[in-house]
Rosetta silent file (secondary structure, phi, psi, omega in degrees, C-alpha in Angstrom):
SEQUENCE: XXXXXXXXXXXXXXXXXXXXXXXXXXXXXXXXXXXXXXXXXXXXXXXXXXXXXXXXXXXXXXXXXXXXXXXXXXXXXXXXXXXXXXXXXXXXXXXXXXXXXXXXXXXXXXXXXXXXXXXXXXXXXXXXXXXXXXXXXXXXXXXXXXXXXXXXXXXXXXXXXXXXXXXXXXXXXXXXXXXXXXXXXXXXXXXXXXXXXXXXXXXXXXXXXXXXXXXXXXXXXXXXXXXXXXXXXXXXXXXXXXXXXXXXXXXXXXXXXXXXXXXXXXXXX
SCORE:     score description
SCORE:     0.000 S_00000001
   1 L     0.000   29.184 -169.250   96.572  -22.298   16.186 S_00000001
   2 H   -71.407  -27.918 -173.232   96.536  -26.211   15.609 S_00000001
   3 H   -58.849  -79.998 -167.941   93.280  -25.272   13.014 S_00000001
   4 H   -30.225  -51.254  177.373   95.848  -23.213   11.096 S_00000001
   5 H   -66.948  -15.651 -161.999   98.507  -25.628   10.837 S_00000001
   6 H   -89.900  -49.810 -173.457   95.727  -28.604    9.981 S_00000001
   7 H   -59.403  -46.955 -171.375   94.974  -25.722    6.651 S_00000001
   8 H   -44.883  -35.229 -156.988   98.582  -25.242    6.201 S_00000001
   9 H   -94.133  -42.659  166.075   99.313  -29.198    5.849 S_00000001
  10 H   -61.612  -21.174  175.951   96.417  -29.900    3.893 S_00000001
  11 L   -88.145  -12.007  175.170   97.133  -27.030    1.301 S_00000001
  12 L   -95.272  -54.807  144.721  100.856  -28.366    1.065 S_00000001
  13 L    19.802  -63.028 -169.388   99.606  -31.708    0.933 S_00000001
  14 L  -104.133   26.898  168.866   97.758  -30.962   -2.494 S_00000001
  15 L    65.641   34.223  173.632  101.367  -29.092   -3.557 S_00000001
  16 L  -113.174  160.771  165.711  100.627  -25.531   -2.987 S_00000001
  17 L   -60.543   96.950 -172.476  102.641  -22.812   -2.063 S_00000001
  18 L   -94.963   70.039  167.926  101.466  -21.648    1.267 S_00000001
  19 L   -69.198  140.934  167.449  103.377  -18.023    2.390 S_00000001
  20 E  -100.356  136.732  153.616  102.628  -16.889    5.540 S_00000001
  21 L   -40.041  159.889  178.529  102.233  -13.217    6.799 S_00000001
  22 L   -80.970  -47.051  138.295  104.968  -12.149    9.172 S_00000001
  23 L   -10.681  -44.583  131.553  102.687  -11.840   11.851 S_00000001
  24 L   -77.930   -4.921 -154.562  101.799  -15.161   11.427 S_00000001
  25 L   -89.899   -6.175  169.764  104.137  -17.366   10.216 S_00000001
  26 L   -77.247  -73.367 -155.471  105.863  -18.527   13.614 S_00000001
  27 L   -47.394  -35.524  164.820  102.545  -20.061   14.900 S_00000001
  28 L   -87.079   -4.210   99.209  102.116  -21.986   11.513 S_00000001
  29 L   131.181   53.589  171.951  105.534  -22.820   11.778 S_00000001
  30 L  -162.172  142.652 -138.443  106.566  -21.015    8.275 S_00000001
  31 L   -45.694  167.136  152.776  109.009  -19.092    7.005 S_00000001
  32 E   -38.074  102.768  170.217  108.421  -14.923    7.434 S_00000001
  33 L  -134.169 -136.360 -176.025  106.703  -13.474    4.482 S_00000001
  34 L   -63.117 -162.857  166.323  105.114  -10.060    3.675 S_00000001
  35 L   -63.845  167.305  176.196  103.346   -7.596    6.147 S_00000001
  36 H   -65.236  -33.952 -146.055   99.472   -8.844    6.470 S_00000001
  37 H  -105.230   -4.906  151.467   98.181   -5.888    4.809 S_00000001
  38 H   -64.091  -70.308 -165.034  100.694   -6.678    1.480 S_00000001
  39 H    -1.199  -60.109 -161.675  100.100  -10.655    1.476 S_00000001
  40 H   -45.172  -45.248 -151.045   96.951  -10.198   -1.016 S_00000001
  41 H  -100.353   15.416  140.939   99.147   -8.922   -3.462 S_00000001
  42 H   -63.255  -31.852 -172.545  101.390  -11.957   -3.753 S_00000001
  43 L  -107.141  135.714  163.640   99.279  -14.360   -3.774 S_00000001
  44 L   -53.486  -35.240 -149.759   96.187  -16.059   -5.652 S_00000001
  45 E  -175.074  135.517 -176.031   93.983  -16.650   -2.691 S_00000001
  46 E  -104.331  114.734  151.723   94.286  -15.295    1.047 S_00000001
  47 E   -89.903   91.664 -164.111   92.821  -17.962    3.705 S_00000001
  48 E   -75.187   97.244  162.794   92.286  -16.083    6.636 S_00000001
  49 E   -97.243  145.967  175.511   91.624  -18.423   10.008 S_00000001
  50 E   126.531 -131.840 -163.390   90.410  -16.202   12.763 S_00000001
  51 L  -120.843  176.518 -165.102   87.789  -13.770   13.587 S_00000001
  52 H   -64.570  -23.746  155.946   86.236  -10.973   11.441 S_00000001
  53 H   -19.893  -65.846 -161.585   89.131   -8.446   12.895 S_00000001
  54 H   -68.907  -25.480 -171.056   91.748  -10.642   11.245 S_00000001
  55 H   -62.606  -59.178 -177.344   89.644  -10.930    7.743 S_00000001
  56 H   -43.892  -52.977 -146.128   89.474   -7.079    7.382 S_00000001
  57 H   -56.011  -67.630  131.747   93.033   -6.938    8.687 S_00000001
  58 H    -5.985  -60.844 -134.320   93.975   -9.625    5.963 S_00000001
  59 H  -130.523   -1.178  146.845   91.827   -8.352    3.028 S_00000001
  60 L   -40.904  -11.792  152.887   93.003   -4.430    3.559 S_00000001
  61 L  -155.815   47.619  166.030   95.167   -4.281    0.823 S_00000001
  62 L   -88.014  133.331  160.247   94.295   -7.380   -1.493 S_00000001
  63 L   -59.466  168.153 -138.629   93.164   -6.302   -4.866 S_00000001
  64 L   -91.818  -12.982  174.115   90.013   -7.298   -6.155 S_00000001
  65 L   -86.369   -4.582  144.033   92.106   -9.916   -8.299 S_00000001
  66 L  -122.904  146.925  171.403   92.695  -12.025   -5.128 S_00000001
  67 E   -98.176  155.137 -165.294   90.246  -13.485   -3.234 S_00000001
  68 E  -132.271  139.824  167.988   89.947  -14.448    0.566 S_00000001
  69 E  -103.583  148.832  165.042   88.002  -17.187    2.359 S_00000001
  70 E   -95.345  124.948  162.989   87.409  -17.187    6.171 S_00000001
  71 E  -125.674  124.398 -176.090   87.400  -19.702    8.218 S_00000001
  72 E   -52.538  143.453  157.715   85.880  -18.510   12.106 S_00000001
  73 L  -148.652    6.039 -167.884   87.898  -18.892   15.270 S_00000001
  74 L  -108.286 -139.124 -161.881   86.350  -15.477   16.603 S_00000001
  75 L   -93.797  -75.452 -170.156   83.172  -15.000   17.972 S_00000001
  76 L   -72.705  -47.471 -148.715   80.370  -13.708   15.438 S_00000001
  77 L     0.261  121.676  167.745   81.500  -14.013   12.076 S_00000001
  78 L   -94.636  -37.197  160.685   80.228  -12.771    8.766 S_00000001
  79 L   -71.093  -70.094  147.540   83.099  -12.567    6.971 S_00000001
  80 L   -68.713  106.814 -139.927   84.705  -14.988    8.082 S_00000001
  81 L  -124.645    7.420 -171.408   81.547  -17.749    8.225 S_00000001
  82 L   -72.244  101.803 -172.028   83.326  -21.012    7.234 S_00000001
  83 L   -58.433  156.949 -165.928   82.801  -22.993   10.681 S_00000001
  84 L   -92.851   -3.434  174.412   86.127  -24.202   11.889 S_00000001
  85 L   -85.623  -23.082 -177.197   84.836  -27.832   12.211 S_00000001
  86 L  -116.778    7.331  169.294   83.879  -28.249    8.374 S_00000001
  87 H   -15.977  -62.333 -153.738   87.916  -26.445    7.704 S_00000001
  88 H   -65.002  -59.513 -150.839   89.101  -29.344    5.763 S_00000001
  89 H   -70.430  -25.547  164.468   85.966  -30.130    3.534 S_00000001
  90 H   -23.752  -81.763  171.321   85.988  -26.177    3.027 S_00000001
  91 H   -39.537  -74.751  170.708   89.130  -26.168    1.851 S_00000001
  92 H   -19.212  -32.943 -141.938   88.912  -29.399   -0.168 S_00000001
  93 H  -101.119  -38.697  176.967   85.954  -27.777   -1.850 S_00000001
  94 H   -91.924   -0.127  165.649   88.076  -24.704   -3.021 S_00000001
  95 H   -71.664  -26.455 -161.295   90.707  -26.711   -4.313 S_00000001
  96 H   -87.700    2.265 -164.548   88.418  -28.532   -6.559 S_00000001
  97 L    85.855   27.430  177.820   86.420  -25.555   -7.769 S_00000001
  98 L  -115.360   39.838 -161.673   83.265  -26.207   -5.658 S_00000001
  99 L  -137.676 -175.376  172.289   82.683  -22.737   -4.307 S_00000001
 100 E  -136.245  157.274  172.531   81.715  -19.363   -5.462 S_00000001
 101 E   -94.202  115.060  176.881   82.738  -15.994   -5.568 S_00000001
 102 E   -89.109  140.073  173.196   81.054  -13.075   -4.086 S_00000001
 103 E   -95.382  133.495 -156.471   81.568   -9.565   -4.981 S_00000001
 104 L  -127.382  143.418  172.538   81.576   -7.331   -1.452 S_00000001
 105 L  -103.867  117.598  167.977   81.729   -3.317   -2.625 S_00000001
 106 L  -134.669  173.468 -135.135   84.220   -1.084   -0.750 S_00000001
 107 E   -99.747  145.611  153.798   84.596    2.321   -0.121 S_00000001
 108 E  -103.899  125.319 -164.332   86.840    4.364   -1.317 S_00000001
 109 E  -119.979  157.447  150.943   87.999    7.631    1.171 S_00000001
 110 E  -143.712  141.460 -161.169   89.836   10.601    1.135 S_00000001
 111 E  -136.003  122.208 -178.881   90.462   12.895    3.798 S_00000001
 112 L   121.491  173.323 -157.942   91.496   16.605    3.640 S_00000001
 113 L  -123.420  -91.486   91.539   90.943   19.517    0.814 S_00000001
 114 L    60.598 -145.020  163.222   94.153   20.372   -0.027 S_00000001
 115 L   -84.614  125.013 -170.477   96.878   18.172    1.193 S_00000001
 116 L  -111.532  124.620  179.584   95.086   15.151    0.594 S_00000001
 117 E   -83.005  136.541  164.689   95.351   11.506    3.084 S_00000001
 118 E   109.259  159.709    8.835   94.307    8.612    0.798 S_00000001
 119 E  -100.395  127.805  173.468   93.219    6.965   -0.662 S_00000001
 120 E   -81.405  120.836  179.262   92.132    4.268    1.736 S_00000001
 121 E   -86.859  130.570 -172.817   89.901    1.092    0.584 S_00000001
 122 E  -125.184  127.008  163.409   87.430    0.196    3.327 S_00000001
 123 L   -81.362  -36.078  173.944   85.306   -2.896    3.467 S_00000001
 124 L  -128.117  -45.950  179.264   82.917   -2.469    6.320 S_00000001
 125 E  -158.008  148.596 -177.611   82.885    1.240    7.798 S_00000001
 126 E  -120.490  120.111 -171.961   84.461    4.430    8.058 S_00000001
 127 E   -88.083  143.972  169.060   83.785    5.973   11.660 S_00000001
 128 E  -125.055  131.669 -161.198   83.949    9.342   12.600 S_00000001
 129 E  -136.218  157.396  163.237   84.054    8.769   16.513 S_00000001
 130 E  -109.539  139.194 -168.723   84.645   10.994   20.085 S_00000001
 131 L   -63.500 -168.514 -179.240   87.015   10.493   22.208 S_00000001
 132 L   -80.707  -20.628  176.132   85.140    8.975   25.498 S_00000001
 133 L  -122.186   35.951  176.801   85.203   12.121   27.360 S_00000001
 134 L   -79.326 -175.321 -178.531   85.136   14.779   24.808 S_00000001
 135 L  -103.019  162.075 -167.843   81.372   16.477   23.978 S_00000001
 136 L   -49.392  144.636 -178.912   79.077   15.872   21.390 S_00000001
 137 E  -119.780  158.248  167.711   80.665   17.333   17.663 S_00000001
 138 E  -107.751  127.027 -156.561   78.910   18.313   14.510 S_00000001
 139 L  -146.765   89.653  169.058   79.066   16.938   11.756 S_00000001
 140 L   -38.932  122.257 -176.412   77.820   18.126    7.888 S_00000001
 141 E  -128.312  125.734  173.310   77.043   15.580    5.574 S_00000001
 142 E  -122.537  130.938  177.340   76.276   16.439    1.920 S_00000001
 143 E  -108.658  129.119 -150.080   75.161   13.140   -0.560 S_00000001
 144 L    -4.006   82.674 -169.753   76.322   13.916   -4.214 S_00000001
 145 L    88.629  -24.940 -163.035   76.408   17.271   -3.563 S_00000001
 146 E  -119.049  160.394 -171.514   73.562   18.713   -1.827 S_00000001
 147 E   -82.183  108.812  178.632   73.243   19.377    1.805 S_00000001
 148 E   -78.623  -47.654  163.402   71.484   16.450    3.914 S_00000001
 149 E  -169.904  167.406  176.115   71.889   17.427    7.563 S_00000001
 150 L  -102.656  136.844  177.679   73.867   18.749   10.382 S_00000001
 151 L  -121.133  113.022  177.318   74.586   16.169   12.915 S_00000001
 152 E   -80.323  100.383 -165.941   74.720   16.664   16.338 S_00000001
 153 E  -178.071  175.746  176.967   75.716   13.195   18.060 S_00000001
 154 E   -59.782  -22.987 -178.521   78.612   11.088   19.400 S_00000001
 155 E   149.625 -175.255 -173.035   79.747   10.461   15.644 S_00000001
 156 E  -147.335  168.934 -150.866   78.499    8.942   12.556 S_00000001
 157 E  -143.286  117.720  158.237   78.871    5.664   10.592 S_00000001
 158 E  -140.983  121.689 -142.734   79.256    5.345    7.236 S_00000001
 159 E  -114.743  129.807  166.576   78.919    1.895    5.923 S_00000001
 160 L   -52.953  157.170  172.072   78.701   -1.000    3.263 S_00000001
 161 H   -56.736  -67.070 -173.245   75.642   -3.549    2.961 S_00000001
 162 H   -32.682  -33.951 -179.152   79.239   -6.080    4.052 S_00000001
 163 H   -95.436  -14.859 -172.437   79.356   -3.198    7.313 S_00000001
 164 L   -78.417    1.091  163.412   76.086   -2.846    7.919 S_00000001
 165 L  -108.331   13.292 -164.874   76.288   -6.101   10.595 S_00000001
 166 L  -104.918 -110.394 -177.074   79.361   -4.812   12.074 S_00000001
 167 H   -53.025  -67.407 -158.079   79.476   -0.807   14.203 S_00000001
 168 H   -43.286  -34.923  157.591   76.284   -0.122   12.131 S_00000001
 169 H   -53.727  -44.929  167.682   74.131   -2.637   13.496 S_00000001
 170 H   -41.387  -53.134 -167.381   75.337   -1.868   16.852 S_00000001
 171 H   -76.321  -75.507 -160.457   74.331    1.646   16.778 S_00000001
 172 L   153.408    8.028 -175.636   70.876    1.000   15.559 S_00000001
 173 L   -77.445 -174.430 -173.198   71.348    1.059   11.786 S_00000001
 174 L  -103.261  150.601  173.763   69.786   -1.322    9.516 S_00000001
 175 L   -68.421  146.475  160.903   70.916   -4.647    8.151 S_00000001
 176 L  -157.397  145.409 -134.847   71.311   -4.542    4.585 S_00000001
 177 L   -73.195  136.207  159.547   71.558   -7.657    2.002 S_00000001
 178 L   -64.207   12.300  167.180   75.502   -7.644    0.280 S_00000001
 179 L  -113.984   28.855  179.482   74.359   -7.976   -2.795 S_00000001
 180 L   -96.872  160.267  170.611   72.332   -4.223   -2.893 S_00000001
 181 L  -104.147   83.042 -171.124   74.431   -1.306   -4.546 S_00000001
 182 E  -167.868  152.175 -175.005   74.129    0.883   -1.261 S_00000001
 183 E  -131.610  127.061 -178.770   75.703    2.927    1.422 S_00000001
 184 E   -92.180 -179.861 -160.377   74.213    3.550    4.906 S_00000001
 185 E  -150.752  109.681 -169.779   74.589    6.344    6.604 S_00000001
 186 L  -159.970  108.834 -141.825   74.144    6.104   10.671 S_00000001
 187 L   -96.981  136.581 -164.430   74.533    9.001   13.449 S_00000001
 188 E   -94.632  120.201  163.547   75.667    7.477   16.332 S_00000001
 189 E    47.853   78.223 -177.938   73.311    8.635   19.903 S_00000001
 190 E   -78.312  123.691 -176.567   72.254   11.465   17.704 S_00000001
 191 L   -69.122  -32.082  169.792   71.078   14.184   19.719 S_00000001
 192 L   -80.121   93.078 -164.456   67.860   14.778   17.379 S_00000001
 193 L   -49.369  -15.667 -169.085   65.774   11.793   17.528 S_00000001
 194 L   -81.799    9.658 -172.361   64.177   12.485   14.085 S_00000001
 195 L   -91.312   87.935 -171.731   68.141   12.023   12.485 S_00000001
 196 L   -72.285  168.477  150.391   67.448    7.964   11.212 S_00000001
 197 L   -81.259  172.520 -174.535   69.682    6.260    9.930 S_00000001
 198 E  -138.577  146.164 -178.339   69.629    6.592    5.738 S_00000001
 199 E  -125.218  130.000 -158.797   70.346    3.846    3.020 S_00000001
 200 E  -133.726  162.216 -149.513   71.438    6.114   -0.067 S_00000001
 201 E   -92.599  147.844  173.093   72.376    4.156   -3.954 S_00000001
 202 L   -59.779   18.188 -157.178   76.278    3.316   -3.806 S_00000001
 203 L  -126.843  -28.062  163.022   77.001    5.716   -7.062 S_00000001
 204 L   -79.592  122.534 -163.116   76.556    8.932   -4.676 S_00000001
 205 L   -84.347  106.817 -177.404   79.867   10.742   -2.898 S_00000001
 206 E   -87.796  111.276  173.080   79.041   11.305    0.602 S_00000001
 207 E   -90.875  132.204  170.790   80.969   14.523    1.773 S_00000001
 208 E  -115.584   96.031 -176.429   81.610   14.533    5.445 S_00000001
 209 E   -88.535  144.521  145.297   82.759   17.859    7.253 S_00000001
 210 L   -62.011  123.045  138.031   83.959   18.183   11.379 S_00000001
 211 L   -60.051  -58.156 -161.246   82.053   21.438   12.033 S_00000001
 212 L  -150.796  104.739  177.341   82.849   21.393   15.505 S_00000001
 213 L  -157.081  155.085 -146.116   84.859   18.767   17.946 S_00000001
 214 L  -101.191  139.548  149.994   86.852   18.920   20.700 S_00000001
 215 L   -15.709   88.399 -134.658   90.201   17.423   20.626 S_00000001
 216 L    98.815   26.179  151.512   90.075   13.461   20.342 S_00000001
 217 E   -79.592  109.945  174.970   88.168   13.019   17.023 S_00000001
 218 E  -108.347  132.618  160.180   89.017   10.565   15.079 S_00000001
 219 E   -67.957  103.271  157.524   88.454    8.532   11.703 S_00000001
 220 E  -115.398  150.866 -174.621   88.796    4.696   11.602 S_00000001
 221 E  -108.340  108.310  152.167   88.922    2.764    8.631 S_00000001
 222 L    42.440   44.475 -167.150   87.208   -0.561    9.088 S_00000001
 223 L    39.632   11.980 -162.185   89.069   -0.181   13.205 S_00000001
 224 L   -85.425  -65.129 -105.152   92.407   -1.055   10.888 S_00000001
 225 L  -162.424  136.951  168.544   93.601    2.536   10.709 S_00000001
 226 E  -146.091  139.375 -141.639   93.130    5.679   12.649 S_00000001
 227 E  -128.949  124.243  179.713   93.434    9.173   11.325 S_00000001
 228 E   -86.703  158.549 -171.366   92.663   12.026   14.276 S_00000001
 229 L  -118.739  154.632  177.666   90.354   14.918   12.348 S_00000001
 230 L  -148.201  146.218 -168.732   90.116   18.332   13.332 S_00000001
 231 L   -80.476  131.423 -122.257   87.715   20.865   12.783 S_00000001
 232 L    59.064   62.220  131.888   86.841   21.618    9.138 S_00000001
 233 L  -111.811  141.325 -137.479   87.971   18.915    7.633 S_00000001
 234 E  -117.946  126.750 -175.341   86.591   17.044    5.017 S_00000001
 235 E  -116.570   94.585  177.768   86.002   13.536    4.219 S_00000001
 236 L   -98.305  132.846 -153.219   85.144   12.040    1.381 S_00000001
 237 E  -126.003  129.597  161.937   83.632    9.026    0.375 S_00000001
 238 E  -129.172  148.762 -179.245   82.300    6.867   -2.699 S_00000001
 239 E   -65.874  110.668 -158.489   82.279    3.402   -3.993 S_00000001
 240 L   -60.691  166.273  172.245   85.570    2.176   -5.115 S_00000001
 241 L   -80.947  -32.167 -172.879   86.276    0.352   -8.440 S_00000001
 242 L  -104.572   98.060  144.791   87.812   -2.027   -7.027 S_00000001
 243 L   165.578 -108.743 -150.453   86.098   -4.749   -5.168 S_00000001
 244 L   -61.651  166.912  149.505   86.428   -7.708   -2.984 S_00000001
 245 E   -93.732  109.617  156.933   85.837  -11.120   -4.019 S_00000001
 246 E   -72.612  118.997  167.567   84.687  -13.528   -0.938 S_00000001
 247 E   -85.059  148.947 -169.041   84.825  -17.174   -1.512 S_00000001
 248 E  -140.895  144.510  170.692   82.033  -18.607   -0.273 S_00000001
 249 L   -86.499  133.075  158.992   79.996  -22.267   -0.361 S_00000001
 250 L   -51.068  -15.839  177.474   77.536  -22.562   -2.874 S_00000001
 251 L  -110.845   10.550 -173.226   74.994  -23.829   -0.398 S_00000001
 252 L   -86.663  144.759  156.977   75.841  -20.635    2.355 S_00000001
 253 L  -111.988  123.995  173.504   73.003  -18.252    2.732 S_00000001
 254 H   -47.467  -24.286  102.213   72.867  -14.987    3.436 S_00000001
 255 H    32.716 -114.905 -168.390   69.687  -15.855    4.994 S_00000001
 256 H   -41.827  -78.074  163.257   70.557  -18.542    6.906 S_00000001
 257 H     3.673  -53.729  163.764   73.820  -16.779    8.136 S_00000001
 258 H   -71.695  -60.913  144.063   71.531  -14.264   10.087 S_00000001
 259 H    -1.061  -50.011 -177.509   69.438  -16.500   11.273 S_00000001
 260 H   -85.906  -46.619 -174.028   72.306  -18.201   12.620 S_00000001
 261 H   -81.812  -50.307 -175.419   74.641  -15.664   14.251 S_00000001
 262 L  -101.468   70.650 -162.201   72.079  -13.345   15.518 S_00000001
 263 L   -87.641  105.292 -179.140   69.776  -16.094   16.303 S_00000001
 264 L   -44.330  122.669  174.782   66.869  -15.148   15.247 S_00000001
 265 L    76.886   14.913  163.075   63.175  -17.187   16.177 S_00000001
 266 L   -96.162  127.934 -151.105   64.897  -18.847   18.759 S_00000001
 267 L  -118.492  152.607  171.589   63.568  -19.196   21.851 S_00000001
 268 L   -76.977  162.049  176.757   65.007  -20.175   25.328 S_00000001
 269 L   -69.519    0.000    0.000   63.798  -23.714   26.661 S_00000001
């Protein structure tokens, strides 16, 4: 964690107040401060070093009036996209005001009819998943009301343009630019090949029922949070009021970014 401590010294350095999550704050070698998923709402600005796990993990209960930067230590990262080699001048760059702020849209859920779970703010996807050896479940999906399809499959994915490079990609869903107003929709090893995935406008409330599953169904929340489901119960989802801000360099592209991580038009020697 020597990167962390190199942010830490340089942000005390220039006379800010650095609290650390309690999770973190022995390895930066500072005091104990809230839980990770409080921190946002202490603070002006979250600086998240690690991998896109730790960003969500991190940015799970900041309000949209602080913002978080990334800097990678994990493997892919899109959220966090800051390279860990350019740290300093990163940093430098947001003390002085030489960055920008992105607006990332996340989901707002609630789960149950009733006695109501929620609400939970989600950033990249809300899963409806099987355990590994239960059998395929069904699963009703209605978009602002009206009945889209019954889905017979391993689970479904339902996702932000910001999620749509994480599970959703994986599965076979489409990439889709963060700055669209849009929610995908993506059936995971669907048993009906004609059931695509669907990119639907971010202003419609995606109802999600369990028809039918087996013990070992579950919800995750952006893999933060896991809620088991049982059948007929209902999950609902729309685009929150509140949300994120991503600092970002003025010269990063979304673009580029793909290009780079999944790298694209590159050939082996």
């Amino acid at each position: 964690m020597s990167l962390g401590r190199r942010v830490v010294g340089q942000l005390l350095g220039h006379g800010v107040q650095v609290p650390a999550d309690c999770e973190s704050a022995a390895v930066l070698g500072l005091p104990p401060g809230p839980p990770r998923a409080a921190l946002g709402r202490s603070v002006d600005l979250v600086v998240v070093v690690g991998g896109d796990g730790t960003f969500l993990s991190a940015a799970h209960g900041c309000p949209q009036s602080t913002p978080v930067a990334g800097i990678n230590m994990g493997t892919l990262g899109f959220l966090t996209e800051h390279p860990p080699d350019g740290a300093e001048e990163f940093i430098g760059d947001v003390l002085a005001g030489r960055v920008e702020l992105q607006r990332r849209d996340r989901l707002e859920v609630r789960v149950g009819e009733g006695e109501v779970s929620g609400p939970f703010l989600v950033l990249n996807d809300v899963v409806i998943n099987k355990a590994a050896l239960a059998r395929m479940i069904s699963i009703n999906v209605e978009v602002a009301g009206e009945h889209l399809s019954l889905y017979r499959a391993d689970g479904l994915i339902l996702a932000t343009p910001t999620g749509s490079t994480a599970y959703n990609l994986s599965a076979g869903g489409p990439i889709v630019h963060p700055g669209l107003a849009a929610l995908v929709i993506t059936p995971i090893c669907p048993h009906t090949l004609s059931n695509r995935p669907l990119v639907v406008p971010s202003g419609l409330e995606v109802m999600v029922t369990l028809v039918r599953g087996d013990e070992g169904v579950y919800l995750t929340l952006d893999g933060q949070q896991g809620l088991p489901l049982r059948a007929g119960q209902v999950v609902r989802v729309r685009v929150a009021e509140e949300p994120l801000w991503m600092v970002r360099d003025r010269s990063a592209s979304f673009f580029s970014t793909l290009h780079q991580k999944l790298k694209w038009g590159e050939r082996e020697a």
